[in-house]
Biopython code that builds the backbone (N, CA, C, O; Angstrom):
import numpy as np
from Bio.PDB.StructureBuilder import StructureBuilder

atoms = [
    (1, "UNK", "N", (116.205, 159.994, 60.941)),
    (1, "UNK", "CA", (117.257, 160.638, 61.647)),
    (1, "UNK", "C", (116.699, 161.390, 62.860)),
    (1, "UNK", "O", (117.261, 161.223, 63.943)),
    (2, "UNK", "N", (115.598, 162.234, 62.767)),
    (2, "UNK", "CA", (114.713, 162.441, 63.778)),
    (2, "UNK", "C", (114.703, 161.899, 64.602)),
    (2, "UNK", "O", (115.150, 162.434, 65.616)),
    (3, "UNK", "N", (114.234, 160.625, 64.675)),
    (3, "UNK", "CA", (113.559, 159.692, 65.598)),
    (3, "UNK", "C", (114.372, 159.173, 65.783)),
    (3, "UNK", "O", (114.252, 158.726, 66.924)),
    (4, "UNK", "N", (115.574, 158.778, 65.222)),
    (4, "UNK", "CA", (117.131, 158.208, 66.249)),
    (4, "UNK", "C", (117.884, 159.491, 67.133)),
    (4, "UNK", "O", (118.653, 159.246, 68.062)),
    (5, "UNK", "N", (117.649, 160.455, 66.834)),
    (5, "UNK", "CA", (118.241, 161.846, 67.800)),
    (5, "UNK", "C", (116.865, 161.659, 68.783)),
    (5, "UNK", "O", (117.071, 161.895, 69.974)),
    (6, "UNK", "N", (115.695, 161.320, 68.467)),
    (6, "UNK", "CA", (114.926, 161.645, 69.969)),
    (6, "UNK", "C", (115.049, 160.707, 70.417)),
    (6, "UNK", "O", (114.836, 160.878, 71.618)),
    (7, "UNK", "N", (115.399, 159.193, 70.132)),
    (7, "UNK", "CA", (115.542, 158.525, 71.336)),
    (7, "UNK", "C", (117.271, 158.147, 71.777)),
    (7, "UNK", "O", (117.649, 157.445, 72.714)),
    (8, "UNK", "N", (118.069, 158.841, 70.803)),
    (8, "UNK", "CA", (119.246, 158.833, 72.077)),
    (8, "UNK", "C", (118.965, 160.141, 72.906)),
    (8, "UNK", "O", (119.763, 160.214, 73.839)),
    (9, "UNK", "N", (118.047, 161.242, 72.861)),
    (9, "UNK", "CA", (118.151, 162.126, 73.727)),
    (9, "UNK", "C", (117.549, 161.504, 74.719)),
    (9, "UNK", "O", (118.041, 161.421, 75.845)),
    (10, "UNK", "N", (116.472, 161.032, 74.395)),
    (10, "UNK", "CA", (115.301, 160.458, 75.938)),
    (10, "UNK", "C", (116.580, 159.111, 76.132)),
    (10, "UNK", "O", (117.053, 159.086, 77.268)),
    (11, "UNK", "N", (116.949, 158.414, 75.492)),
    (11, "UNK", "CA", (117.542, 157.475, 76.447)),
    (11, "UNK", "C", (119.015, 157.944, 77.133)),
    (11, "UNK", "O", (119.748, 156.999, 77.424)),
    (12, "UNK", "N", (119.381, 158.907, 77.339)),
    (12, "UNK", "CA", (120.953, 159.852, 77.871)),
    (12, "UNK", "C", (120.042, 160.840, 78.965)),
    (12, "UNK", "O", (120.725, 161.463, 79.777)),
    (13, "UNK", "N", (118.468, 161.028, 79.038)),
    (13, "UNK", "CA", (117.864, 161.858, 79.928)),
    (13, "UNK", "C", (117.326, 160.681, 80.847)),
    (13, "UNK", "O", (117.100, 160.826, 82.049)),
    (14, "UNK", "N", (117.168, 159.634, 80.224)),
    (14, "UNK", "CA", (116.401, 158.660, 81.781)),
    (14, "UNK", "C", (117.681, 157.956, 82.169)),
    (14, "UNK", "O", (117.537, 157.036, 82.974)),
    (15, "UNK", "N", (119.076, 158.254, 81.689)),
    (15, "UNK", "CA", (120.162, 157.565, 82.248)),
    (15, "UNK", "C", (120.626, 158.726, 83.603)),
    (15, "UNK", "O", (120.884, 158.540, 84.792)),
    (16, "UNK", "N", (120.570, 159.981, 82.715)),
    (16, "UNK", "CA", (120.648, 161.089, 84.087)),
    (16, "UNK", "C", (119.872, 160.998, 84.934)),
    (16, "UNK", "O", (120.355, 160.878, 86.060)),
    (17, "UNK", "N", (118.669, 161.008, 84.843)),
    (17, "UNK", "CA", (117.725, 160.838, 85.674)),
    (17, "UNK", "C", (118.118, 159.407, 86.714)),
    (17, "UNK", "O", (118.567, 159.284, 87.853)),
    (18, "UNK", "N", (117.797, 158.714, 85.925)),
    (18, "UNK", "CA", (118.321, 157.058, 86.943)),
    (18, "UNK", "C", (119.354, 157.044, 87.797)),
    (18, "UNK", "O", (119.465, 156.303, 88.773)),
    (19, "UNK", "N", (120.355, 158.127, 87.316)),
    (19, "UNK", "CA", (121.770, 158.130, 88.105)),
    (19, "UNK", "C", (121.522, 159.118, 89.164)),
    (19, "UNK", "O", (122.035, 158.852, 90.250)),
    (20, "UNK", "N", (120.689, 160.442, 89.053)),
    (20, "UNK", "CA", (120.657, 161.220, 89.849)),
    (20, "UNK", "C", (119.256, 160.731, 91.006)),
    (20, "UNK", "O", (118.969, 161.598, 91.832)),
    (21, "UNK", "N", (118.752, 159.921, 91.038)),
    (21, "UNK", "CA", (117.623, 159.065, 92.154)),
    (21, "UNK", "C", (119.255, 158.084, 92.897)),
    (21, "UNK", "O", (119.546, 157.931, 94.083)),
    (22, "UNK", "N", (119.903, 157.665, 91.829)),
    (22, "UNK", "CA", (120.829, 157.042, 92.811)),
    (22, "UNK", "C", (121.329, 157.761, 93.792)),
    (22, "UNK", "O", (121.355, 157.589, 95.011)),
    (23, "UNK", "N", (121.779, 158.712, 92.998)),
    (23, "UNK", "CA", (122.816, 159.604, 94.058)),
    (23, "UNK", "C", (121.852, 160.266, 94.976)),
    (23, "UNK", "O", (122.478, 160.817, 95.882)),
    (24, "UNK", "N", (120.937, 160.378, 95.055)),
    (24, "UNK", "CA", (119.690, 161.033, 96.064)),
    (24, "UNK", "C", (119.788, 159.853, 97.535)),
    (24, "UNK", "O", (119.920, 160.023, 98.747)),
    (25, "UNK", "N", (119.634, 158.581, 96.590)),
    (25, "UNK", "CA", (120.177, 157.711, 97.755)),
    (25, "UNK", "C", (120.652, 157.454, 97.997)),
    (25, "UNK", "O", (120.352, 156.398, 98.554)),
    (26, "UNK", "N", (122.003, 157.783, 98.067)),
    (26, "UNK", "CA", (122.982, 157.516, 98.586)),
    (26, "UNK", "C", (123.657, 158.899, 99.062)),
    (26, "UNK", "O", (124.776, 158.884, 99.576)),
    (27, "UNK", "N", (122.929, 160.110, 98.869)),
    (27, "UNK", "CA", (123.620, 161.045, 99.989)),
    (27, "UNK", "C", (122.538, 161.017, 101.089)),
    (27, "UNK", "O", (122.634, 161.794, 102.039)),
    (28, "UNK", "N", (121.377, 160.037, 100.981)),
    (28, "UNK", "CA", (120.259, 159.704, 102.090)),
    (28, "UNK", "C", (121.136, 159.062, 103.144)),
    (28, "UNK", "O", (121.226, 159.508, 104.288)),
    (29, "UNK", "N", (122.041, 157.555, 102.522)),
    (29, "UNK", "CA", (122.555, 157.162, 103.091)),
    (29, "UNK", "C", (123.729, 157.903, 103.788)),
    (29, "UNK", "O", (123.611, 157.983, 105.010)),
    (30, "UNK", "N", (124.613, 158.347, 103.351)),
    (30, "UNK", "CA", (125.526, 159.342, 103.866)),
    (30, "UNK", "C", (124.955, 159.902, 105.425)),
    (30, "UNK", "O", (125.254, 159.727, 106.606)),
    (31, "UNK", "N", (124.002, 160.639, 104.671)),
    (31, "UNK", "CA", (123.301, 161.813, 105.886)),
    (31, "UNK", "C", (123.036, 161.256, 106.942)),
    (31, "UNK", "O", (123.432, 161.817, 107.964)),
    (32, "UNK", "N", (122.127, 159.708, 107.096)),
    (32, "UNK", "CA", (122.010, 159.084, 108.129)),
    (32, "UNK", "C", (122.888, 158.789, 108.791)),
    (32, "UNK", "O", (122.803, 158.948, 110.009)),
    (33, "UNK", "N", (124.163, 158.197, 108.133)),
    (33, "UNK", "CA", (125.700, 157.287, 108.775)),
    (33, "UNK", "C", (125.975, 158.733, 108.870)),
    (33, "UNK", "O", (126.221, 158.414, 107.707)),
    (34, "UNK", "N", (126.204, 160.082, 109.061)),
    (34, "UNK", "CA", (126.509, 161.092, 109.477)),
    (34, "UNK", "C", (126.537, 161.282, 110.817)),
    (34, "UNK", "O", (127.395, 161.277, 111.700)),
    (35, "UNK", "N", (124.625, 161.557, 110.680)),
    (35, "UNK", "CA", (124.044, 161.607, 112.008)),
    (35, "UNK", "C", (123.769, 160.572, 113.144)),
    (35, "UNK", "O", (123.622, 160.995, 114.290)),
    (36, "UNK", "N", (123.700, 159.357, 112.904)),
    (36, "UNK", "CA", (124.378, 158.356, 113.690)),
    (36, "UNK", "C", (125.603, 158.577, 114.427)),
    (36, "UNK", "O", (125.679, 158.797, 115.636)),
    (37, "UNK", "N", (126.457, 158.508, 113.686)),
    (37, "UNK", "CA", (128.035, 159.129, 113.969)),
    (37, "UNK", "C", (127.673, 160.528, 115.065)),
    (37, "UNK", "O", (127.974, 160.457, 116.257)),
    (38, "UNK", "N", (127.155, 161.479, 114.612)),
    (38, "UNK", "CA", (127.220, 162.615, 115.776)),
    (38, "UNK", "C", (126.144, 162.190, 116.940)),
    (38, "UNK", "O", (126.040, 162.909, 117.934)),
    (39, "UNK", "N", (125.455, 161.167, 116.817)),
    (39, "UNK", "CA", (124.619, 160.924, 118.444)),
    (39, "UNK", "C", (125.185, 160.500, 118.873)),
    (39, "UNK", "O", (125.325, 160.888, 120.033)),
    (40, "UNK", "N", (126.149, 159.209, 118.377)),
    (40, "UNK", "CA", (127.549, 158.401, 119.121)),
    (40, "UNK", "C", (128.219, 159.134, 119.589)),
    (40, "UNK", "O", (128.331, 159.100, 120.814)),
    (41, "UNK", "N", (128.882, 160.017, 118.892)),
    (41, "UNK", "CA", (130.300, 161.538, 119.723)),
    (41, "UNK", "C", (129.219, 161.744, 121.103)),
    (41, "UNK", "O", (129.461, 161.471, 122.278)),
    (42, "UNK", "N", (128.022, 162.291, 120.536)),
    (42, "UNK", "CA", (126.911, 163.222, 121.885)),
    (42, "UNK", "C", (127.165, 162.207, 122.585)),
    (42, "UNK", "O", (128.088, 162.327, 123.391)),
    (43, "UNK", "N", (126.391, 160.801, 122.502)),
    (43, "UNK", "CA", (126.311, 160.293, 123.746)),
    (43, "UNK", "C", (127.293, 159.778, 124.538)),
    (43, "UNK", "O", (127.085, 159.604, 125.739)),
    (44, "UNK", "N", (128.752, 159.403, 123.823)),
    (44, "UNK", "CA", (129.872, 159.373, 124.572)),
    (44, "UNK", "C", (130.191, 160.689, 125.305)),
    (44, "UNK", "O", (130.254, 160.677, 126.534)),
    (45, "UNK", "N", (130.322, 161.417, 124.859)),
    (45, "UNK", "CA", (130.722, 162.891, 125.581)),
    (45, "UNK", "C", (129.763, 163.217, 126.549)),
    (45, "UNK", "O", (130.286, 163.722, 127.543)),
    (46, "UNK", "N", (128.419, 163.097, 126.619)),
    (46, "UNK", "CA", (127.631, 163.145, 127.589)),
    (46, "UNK", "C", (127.570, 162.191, 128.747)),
    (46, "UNK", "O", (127.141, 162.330, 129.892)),
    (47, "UNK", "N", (128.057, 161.306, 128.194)),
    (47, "UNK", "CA", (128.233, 159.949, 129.138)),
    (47, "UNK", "C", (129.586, 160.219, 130.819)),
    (47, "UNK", "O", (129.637, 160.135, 132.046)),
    (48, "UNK", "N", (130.516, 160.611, 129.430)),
    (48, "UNK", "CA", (131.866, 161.168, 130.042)),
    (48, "UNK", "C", (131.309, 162.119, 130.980)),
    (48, "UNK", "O", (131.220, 162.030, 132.205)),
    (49, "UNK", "N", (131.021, 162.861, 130.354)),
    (49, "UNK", "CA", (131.221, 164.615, 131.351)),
    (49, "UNK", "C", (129.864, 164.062, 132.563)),
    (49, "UNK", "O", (129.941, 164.814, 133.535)),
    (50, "UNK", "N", (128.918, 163.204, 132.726)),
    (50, "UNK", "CA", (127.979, 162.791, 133.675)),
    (50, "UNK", "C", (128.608, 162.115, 134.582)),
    (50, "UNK", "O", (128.461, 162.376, 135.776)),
    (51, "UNK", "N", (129.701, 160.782, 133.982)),
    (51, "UNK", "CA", (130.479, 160.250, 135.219)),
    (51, "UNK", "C", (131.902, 161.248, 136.190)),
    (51, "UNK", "O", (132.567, 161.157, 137.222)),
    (52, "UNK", "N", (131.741, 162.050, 135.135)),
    (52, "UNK", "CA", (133.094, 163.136, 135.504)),
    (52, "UNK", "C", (131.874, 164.029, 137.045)),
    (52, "UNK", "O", (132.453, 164.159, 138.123)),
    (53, "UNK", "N", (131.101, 164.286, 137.008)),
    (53, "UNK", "CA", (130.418, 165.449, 137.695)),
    (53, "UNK", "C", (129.642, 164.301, 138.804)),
    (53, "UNK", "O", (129.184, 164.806, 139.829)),
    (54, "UNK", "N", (129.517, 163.079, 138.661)),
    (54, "UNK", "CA", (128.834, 161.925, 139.573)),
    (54, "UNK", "C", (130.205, 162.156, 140.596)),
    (54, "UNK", "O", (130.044, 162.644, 141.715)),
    (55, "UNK", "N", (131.379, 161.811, 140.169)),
    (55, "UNK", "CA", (132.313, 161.650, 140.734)),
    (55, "UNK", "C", (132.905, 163.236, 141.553)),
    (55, "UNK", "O", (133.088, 163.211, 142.770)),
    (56, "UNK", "N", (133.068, 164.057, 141.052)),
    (56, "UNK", "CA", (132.946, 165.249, 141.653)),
    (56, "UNK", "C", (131.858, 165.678, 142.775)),
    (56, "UNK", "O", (132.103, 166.335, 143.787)),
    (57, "UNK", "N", (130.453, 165.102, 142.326)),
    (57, "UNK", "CA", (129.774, 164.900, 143.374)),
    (57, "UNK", "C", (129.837, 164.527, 144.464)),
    (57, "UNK", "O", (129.446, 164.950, 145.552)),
    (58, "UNK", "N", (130.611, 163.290, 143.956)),
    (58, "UNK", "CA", (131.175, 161.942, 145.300)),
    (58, "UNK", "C", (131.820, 162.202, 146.357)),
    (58, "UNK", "O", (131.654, 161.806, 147.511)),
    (59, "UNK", "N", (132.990, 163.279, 145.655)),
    (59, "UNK", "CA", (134.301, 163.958, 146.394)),
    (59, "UNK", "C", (133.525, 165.243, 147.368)),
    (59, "UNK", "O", (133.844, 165.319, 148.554)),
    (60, "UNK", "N", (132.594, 166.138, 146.839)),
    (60, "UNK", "CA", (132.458, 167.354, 147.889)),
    (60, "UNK", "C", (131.158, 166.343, 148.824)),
    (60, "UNK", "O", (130.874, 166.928, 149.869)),
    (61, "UNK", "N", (130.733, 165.626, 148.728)),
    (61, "UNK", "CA", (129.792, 164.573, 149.857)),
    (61, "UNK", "C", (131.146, 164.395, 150.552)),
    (61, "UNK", "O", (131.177, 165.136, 151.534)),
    (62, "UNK", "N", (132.084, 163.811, 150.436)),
    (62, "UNK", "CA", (132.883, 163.313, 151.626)),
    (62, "UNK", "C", (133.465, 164.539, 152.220)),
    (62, "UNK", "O", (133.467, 164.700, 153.441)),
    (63, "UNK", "N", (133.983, 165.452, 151.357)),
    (63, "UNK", "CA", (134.555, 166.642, 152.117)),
    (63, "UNK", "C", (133.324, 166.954, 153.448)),
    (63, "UNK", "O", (133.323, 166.865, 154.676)),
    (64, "UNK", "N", (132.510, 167.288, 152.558)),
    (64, "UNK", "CA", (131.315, 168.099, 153.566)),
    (64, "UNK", "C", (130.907, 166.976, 154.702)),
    (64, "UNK", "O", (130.534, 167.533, 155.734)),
    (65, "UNK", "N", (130.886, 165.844, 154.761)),
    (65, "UNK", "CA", (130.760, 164.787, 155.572)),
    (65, "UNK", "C", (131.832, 164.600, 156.922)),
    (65, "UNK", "O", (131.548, 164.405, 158.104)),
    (66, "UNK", "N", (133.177, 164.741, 156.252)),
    (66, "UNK", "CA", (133.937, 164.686, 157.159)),
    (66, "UNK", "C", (134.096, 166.259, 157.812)),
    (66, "UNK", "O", (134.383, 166.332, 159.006)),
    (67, "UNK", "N", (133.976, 167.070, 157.306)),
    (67, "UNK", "CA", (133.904, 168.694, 157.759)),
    (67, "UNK", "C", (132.802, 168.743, 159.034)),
    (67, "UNK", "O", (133.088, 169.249, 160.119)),
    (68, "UNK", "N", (131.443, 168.110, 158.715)),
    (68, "UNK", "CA", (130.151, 168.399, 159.754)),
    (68, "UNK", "C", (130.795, 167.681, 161.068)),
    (68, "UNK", "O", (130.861, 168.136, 162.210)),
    (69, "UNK", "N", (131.396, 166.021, 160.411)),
    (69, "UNK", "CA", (131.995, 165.732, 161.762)),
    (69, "UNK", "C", (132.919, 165.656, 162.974)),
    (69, "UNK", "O", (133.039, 165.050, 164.038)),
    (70, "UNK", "N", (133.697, 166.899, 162.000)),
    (70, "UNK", "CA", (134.509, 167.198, 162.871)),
    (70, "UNK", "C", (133.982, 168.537, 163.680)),
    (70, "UNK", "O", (134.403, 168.990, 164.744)),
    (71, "UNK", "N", (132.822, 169.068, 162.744)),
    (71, "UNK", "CA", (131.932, 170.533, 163.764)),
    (71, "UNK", "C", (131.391, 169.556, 164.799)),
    (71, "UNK", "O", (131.908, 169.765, 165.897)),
    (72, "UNK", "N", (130.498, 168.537, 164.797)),
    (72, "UNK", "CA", (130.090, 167.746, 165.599)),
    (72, "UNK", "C", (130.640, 167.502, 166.797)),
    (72, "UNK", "O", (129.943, 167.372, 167.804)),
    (73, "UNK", "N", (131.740, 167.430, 166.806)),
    (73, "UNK", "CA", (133.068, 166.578, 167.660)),
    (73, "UNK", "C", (133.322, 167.724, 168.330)),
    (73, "UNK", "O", (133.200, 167.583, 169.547)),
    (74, "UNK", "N", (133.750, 169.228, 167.838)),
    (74, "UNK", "CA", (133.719, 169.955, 168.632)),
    (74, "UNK", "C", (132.901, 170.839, 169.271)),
    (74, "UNK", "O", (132.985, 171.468, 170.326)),
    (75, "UNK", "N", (131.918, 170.728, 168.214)),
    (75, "UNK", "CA", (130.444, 171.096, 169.384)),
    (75, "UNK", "C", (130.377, 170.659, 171.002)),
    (75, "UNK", "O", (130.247, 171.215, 172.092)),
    (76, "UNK", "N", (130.605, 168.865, 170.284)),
    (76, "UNK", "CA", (130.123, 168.271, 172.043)),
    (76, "UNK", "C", (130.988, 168.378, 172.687)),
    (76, "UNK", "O", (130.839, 168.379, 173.909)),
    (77, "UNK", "N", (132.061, 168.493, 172.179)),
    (77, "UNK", "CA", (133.359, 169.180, 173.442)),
    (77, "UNK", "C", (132.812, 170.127, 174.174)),
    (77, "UNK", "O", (132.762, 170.154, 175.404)),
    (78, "UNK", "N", (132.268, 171.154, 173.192)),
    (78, "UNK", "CA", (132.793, 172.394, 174.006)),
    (78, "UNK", "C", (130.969, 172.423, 174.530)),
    (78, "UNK", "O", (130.774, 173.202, 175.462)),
    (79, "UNK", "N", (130.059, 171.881, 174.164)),
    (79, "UNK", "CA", (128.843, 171.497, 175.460)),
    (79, "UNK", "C", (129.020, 171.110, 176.247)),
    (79, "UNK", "O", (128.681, 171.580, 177.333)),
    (80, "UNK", "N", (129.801, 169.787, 176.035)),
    (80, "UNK", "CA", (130.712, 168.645, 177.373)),
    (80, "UNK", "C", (130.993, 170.064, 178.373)),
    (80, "UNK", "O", (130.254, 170.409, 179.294)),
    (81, "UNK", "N", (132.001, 170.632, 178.022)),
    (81, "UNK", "CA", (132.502, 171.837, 178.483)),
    (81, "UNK", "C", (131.398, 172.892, 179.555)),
    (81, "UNK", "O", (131.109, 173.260, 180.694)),
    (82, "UNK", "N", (131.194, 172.949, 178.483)),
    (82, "UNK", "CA", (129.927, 173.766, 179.476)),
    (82, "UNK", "C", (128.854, 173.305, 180.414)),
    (82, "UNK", "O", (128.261, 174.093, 181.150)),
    (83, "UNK", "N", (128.661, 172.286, 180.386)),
    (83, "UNK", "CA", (127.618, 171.739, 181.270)),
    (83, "UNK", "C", (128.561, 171.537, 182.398)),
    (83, "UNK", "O", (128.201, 171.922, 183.510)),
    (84, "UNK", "N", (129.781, 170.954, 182.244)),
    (84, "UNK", "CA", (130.435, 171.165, 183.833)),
    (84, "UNK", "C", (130.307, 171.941, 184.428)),
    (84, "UNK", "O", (129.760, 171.956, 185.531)),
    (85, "UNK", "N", (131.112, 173.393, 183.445)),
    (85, "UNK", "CA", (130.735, 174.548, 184.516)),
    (85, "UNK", "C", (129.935, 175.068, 184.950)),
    (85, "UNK", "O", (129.873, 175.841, 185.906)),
    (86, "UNK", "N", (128.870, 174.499, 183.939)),
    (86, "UNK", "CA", (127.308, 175.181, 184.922)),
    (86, "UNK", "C", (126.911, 174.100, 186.284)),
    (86, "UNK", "O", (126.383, 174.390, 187.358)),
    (87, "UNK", "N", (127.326, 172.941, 185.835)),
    (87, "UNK", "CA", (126.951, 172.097, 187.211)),
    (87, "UNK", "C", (127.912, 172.639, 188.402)),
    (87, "UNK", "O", (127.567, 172.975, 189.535)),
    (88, "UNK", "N", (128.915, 172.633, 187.966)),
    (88, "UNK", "CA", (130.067, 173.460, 189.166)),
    (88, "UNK", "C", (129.315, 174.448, 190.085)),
    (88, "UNK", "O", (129.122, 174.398, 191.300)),
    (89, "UNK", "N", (128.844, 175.609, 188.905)),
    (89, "UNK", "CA", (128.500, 176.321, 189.403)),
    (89, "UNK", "C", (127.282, 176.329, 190.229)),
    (89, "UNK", "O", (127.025, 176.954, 191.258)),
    (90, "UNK", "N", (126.689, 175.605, 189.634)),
    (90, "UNK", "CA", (125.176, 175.481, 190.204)),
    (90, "UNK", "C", (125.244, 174.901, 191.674)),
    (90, "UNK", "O", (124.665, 175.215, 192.714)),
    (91, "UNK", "N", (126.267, 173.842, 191.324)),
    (91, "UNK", "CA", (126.471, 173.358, 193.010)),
    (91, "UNK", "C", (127.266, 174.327, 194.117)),
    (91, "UNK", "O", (127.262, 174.224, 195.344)),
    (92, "UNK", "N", (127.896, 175.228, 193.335)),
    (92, "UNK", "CA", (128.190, 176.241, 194.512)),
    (92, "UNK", "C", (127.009, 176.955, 194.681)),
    (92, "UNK", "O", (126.761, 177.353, 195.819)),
    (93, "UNK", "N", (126.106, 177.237, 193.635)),
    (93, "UNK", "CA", (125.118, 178.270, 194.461)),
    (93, "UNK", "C", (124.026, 177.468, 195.656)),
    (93, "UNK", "O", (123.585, 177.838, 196.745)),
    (94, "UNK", "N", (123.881, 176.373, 194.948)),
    (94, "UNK", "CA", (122.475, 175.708, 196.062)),
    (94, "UNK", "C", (123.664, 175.537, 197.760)),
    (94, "UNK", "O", (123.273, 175.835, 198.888)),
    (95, "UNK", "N", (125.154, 174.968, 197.397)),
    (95, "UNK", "CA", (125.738, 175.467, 198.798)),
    (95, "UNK", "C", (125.377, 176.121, 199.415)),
    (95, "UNK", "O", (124.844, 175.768, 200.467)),
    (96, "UNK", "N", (125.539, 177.842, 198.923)),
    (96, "UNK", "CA", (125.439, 178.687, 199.608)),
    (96, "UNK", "C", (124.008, 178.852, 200.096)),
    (96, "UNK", "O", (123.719, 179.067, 201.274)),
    (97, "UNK", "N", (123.110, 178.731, 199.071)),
    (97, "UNK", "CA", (121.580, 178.728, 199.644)),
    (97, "UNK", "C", (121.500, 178.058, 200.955)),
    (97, "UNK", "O", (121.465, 178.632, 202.044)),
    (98, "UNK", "N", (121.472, 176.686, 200.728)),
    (98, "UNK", "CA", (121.553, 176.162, 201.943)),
    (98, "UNK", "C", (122.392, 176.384, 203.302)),
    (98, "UNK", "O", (122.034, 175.956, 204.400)),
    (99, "UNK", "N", (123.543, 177.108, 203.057)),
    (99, "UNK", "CA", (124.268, 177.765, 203.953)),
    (99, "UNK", "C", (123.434, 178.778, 205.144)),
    (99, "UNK", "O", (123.380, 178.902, 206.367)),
    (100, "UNK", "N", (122.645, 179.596, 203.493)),
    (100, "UNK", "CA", (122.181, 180.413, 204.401)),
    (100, "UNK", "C", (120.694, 180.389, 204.962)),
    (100, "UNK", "O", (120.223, 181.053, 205.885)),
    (101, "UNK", "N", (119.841, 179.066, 203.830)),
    (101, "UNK", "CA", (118.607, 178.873, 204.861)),
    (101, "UNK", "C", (119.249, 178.295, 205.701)),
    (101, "UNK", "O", (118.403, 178.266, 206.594)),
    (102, "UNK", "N", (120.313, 177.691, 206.202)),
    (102, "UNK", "CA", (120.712, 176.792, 207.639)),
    (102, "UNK", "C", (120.654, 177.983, 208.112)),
    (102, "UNK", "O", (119.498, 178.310, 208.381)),
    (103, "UNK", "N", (121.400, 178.734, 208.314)),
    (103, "UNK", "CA", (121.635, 179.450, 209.409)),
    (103, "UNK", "C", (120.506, 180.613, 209.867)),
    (103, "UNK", "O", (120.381, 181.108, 210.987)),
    (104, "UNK", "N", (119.929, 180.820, 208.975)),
    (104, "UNK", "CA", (118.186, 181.516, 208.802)),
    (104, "UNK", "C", (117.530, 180.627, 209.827)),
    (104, "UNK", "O", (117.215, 181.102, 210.918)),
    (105, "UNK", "N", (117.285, 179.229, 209.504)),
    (105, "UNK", "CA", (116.907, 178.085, 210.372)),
    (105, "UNK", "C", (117.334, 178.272, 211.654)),
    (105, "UNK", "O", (116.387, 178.513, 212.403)),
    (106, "UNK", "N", (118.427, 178.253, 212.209)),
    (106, "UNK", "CA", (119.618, 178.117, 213.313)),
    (106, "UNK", "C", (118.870, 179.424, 214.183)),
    (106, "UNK", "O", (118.326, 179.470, 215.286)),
    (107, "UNK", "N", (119.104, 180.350, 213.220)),
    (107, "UNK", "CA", (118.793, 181.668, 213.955)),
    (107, "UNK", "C", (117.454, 182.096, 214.632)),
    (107, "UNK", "O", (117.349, 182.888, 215.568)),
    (108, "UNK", "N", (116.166, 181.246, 213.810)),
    (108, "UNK", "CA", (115.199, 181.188, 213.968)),
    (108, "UNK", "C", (114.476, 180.680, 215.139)),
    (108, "UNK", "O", (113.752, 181.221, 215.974)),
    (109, "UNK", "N", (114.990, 179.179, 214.905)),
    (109, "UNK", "CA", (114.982, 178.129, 216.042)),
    (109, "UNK", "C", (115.857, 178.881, 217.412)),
    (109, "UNK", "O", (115.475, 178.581, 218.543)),
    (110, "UNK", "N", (116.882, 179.731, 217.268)),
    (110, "UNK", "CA", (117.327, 180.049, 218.716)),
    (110, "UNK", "C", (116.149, 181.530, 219.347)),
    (110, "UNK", "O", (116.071, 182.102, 220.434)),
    (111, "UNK", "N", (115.539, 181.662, 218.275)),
    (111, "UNK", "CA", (114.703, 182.810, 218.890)),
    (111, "UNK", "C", (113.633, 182.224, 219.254)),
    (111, "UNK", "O", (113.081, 182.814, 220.183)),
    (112, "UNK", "N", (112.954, 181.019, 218.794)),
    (112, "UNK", "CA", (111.738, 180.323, 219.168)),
    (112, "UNK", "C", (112.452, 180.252, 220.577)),
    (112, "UNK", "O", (112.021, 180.979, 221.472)),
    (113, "UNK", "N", (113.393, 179.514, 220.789)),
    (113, "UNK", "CA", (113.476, 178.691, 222.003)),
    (113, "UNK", "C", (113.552, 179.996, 223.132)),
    (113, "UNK", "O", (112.867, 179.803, 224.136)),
    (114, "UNK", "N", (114.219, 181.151, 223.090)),
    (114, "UNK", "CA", (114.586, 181.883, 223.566)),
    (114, "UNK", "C", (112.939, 182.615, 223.799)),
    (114, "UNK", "O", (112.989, 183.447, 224.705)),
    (115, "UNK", "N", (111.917, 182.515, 223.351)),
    (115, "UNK", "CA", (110.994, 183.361, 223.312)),
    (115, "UNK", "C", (110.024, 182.530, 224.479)),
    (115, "UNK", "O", (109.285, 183.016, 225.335)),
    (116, "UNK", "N", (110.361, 180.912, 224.132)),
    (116, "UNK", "CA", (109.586, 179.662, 225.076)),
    (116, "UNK", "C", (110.047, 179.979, 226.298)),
    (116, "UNK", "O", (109.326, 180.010, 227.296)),
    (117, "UNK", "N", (111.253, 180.229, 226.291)),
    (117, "UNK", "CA", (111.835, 180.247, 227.721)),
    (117, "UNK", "C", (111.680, 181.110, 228.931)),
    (117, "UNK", "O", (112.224, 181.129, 230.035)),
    (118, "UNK", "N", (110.449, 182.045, 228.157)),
    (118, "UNK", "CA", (110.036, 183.757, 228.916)),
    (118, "UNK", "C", (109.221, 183.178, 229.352)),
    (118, "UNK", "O", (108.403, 183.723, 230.093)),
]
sb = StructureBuilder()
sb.init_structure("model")
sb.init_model(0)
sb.init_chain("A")
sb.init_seg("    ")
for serial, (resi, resn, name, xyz) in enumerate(atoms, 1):
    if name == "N":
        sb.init_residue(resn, " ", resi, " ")
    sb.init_atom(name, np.array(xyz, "f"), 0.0, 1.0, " ", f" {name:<3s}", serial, name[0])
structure = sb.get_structure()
């Protein structure tokens, strides 16, 4: 009677045992198909929010693109602008220069001649 109580005990302890290595592997398995599952969510969601911010990228490049060229556009206007009036101006001053070395000249030349003539 002994020895039939010790081996239904040892054989009901290596059945627990046998069952609980199962279940070891198979919450192994679990845990992996878990974490699989959450790198898939990560890398979709990372995927997403990278083409979301590429594209946001995309959009302030054109803003800022078309913004410089329209500073561009009115830069050279308003250089365009200004170089006239400095040529304007510039050509009125060498006028007058020459106005007045002519007549510096004029005045000069009538005193040479006037001085030959003594």
């Amino acid at each position: 009677m002994k020895t039939k109580l010790g081996l239904m005990i040892a054989t009901v302890l290596l059945s627990l045992s046998a069952s609980s290595f199962g279940q070891a592997g198979t919450d192994m398995k679990d845990a992996a198909k878990d974490t699989g599952d959450a790198t898939k969510t990560a890398a979709v969601k990372t995927g997403h929010a990278t083409k979301k911010a590429a594209v946001k990228t995309g959009d302030a490049t054109g803003t800022a693109a078309k913004d410089t060229g329209h500073a561009t556009k009115v830069a050279a206007k308003d250089t365009g602008h200004g170089t006239k009036v400095a040529a304007k101006d510039t050509g009125h001053g060498v006028k007058k220069v020459t106005k007045a070395v002519g007549s510096g000249a004029k005045a000069g030349a009538q005193k040479t001649d006037d001085e030959m003539k003594k």
